[in-house]
C-alpha positions in Angstrom: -42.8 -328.2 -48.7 -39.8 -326.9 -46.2 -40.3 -323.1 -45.6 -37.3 -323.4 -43.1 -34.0 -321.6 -43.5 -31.1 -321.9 -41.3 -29.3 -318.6 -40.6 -26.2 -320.5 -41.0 -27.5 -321.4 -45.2 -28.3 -317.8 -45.8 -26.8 -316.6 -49.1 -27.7 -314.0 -51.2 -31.4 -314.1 -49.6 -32.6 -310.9 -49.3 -33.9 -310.4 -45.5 -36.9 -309.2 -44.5 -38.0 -308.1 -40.7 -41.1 -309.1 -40.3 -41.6 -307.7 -36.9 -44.6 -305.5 -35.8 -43.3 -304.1 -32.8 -41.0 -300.9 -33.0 -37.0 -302.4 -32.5 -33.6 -300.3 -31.5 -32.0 -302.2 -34.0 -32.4 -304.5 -36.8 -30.4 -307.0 -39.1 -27.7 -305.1 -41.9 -29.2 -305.2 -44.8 -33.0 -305.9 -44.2 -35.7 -304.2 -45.2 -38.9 -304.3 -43.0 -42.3 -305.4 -43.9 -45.1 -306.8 -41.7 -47.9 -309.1 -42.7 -50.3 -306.2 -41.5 -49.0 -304.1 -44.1 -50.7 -306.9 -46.5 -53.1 -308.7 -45.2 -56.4 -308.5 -46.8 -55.5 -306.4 -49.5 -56.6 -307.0 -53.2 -54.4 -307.8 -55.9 -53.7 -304.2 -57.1 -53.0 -302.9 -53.7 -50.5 -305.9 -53.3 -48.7 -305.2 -56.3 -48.4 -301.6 -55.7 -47.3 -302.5 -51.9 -44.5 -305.0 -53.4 -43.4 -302.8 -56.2 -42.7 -300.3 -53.3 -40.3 -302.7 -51.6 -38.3 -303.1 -54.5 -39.1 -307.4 -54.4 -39.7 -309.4 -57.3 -41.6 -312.6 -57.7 -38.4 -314.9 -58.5 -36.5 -313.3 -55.5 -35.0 -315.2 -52.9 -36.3 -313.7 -49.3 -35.9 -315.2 -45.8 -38.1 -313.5 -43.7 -37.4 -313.7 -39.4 -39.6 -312.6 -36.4 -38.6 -312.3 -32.8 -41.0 -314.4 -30.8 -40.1 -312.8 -27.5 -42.1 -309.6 -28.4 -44.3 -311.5 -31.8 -46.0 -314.9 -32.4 -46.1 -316.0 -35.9 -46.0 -312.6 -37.6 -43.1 -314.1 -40.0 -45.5 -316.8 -41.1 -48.7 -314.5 -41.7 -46.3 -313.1 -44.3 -44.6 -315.6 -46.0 -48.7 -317.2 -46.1 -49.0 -314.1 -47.9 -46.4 -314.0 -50.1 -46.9 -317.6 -51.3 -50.1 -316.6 -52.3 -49.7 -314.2 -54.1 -46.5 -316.5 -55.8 -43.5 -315.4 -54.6 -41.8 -318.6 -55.2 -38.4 -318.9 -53.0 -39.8 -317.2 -49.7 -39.0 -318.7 -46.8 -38.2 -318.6 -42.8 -35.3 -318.2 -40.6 -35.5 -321.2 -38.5 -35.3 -319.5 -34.9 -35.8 -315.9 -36.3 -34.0 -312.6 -34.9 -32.1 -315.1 -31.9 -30.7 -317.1 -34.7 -29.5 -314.2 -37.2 -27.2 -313.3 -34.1 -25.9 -316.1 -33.1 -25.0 -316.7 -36.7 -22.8 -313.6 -36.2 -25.2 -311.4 -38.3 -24.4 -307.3 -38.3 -26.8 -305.1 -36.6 -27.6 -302.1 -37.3 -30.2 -298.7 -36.4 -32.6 -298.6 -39.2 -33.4 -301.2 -42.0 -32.5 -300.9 -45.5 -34.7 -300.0 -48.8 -34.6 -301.3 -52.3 -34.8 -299.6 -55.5 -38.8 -299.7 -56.7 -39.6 -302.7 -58.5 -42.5 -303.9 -61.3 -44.9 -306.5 -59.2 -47.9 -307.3 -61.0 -50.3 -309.6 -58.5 -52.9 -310.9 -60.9 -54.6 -313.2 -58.0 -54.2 -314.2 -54.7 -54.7 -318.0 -54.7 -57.0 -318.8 -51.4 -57.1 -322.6 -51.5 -55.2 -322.8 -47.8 -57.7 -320.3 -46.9 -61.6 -320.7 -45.3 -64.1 -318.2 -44.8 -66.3 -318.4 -41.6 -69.0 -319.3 -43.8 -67.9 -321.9 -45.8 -66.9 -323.2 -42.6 -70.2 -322.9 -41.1 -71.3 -324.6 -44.1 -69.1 -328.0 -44.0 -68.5 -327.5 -40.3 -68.8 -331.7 -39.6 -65.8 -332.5 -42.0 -63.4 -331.5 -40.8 -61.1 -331.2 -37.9 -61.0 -327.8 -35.9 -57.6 -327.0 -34.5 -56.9 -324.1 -32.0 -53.5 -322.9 -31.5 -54.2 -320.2 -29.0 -53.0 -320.6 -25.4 -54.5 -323.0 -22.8 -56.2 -319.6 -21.1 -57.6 -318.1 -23.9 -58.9 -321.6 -24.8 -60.7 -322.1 -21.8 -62.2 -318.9 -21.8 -59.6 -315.8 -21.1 -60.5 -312.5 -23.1 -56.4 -311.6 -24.2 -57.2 -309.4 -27.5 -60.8 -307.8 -27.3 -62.6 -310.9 -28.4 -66.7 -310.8 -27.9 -66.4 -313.6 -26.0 -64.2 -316.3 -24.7 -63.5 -319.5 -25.1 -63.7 -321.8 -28.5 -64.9 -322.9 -31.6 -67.4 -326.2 -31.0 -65.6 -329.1 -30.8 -62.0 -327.8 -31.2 -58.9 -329.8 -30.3 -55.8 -327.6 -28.7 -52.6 -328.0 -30.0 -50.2 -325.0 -28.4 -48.9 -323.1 -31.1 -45.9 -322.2 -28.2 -45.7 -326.4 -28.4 -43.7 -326.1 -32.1 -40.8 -324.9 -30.7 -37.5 -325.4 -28.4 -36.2 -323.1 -25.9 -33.9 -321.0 -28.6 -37.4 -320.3 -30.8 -36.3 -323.1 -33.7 -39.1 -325.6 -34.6 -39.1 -328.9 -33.4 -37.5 -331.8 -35.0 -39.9 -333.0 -37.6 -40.3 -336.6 -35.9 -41.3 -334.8 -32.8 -43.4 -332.8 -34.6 -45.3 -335.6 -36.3 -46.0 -336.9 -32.5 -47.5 -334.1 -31.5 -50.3 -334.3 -34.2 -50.5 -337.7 -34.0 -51.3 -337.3 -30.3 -53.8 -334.7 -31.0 -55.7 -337.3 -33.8 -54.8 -336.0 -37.1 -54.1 -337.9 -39.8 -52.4 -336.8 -43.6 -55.7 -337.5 -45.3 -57.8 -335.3 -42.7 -59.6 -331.8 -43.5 -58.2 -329.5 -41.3 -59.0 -325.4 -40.6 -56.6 -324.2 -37.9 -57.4 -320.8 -36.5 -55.9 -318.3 -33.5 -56.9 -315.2 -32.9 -56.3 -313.2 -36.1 -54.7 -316.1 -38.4 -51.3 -314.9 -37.3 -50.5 -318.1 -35.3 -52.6 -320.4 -37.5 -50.4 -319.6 -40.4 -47.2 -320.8 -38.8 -49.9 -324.1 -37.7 -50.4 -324.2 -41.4 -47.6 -324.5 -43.1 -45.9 -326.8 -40.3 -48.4 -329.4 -40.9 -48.2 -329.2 -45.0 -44.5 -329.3 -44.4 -45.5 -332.6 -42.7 -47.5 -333.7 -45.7 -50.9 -332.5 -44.0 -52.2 -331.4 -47.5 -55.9 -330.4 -46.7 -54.9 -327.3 -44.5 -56.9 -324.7 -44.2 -56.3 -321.0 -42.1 -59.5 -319.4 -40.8 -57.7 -316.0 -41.2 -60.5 -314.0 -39.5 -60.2 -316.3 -36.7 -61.8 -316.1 -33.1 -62.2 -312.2 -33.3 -64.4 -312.3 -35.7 -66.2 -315.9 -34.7 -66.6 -314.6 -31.5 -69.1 -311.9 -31.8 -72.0 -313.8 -33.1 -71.0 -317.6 -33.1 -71.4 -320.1 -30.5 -68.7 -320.9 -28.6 -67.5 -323.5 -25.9 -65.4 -323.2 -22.7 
């Protein structure tokens, strides 16, 4: 499962800016949707939310991020969208940084498309966990925080009830997956990374950040990896934080 593009293999993909941040400009062509816009919506609202943007389920979409100002807002989505089956969605390796150096045209505002016809009939969970199914199978499986060092040890960042981290959690730096010009790492050097934090293929995993933003991106590197029993607490350490234990 490679949900990576290269700017330089872009085709007929249709671009989406996934950035939540106001920009001065944006790519030609792309039209702008954030995962807030979706997230935790049911299947009727997501259909009526797609239909708007004029996608269909058999599109081909690269979606990019900037994460100078974001942190995995372009994987939140795509997370999303796979759910809810859009089939071809995928990445741009190195986001907004990338699209440039490629030689892609800016422009002011982003694009629209014509409405389209989405129908979501479900939105397939099974990369998903709820806090209490976690608290209910808590021992099997391997936590994995992908928050920053601070906020790990304890630093209140984004209005958490507390700091610090879920029991027993290993830290792998979601900031870790990437070189200096915002591509992921090779995939051998990914593979060592996880293997030096003590997860193995076969291993029940939840991963969770903050909101689920950065846990997605955590996600679907490590089912690209062949990880295949991944699963995003999208609720994350906002919402353990303000009744849950927690360590530091």
């Amino acid at each position: 499962m490679d949900f990576l593009i290269d700017a330089k293999d872009l085709t007929d993909e249709i671009l989406i800016d996934a950035r939540s941040l106001p920009a001065f400009e944006t790519i030609k062509g792309s039209i702008a949707l954030n995962f807030e816009t979706v997230a935790d919506k049911s299947p009727a609202e997501l259909s009526s939310i797609f239909s708007e943007t004029g996608l269909n389920l058999k599109d081909k979409i690269a979606v990019f991020n900037d994460l100078t100002t974001g942190l995995g807002d372009d994987a939140r989505l795509v997370e999303i969208m796979r759910a809810c089956d859009f089939g071809q969605v995928k990445i741009v390796d190195g986001g907004w940084n990338a699209l440039l150096a490629a030689g892609f045209e800016t422009a002011e505002e982003n694009s629209s498309l014509p409405a389209s016809k989405i129908i979501i009939g479900r939105v397939e969970k099974s990369h998903f966990i709820s806090k209490e199914v976690l608290l209910e199978n808590y021992g099997q499986y391997k936590i994995i925080d992908v928050r920053s060092q601070a906020e790990y040890d304890g630093a209140i960042l984004y209005g958490e009830a507390q700091g610090g981290h879920l029991p027993q959690a290993c830290l792998i730096l979601f900031e870790s997956l990437f070189l200096p010009n915002q591509k992921l790492l090779s995939k051998e050097s990914l593979q060592k990374i996880f293997t030096a934090g003590g997860l193995k293929p076969q291993d029940e995993i939840v991963v969770y950040c903050t909101i689920g933003v950065r846990a997605a991106y955590m996600s679907l590197v490590l089912q690209m990896l062949g990880f295949e029993r991944v699963k995003n607490y999208q609720q994350g350490f906002l919402e353990w934080s303000k009744q849950e234990q927690v360590e530091k």
